[in-house]
Structure formats: structure tokens, C-alpha cells
C-alpha positions in Angstrom: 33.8 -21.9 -24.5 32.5 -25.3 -24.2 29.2 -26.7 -24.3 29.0 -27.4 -20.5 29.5 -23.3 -19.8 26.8 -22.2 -21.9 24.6 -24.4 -20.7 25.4 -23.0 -17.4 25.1 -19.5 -18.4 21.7 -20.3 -20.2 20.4 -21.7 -16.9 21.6 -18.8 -14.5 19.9 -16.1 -17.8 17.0 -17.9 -17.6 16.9 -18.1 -13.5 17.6 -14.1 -13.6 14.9 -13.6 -16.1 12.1 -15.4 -14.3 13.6 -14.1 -11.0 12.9 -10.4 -12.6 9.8 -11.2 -14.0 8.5 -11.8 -11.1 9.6 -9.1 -9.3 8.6 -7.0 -11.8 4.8 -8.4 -10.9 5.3 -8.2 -7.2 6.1 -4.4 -7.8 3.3 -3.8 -9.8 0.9 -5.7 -7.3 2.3 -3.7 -4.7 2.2 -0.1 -6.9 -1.8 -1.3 -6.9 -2.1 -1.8 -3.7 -0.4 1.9 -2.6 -2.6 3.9 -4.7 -5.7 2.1 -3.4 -4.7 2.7 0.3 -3.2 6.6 -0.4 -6.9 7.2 -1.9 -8.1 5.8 0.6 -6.0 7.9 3.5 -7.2 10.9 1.3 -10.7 9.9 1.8 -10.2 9.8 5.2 -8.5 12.9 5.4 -11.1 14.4 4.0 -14.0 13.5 6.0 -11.9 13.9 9.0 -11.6 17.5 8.1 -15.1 17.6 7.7 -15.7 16.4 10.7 -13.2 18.5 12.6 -15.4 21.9 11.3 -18.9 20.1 12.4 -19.5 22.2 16.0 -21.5 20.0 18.5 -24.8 20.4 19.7 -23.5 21.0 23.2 -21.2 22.0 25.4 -18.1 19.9 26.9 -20.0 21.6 30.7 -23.6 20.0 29.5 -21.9 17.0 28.7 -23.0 14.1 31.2 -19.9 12.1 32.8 -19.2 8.5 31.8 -20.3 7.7 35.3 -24.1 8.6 34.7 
């Protein structure tokens, strides 16, 4: 091999390495980012749940119309 392909290869290794570096960040950013919002559907889950067993203090009759 000459000296003008393996300067070639040693620019397209280090173009693949940065390339998968940063990738590699992007995924962990986004591995973050997925945990914060599944705790926080959890959360809401939750508390929806709660909600969902709270009976009201009336009845759907008793209830006044959105006209009134």
C-alpha cells in the first residue's frame, strides 16, 4: 500500500470514529430523556388512578348544565 491509501483510510477511521462517538452521545441523551418521560407517564398513571377511585360529591342528575 502506498502512503496516499493510508492516509485515506486514516481519514475515513477517524470520520467513522467521531461519527460513532457521537452517536453514541445522542443515544445516551436520548436513553435520559426516555426514562425521565416513562417516570413521568408513571406518575401520571398513578394519580390518574387515583383519581378514577375519588367518587364525586354529586350526582351527574344534580349536576347543573353548561347553559346555567
Amino acid at each position: 500500500m502506498n502512503d496516499e491509501i493510508i492516509e485515506r483510510l486514516e481519514l475515513k477511521l477517524a470520520f467513522l470514529e467521531r461519527a460513532n462517538h457521537e452517536l453514541s452521545d445522542v443515544v445516551y441523551r436520548q436513553q435520559r430523556e426516555l426514562a425521565v418521560l416513562q417516570a413521568r407517564v408513571q406518575a401520571f398513571a398513578i394519580r390518574l388512578q387515583d383519581l378514577a377511585q375519588v367518587q364525586p360529591g354529586w350526582t351527574h342528575e344534580e349536576e347543573k348544565p353548561p347553559h346555567y
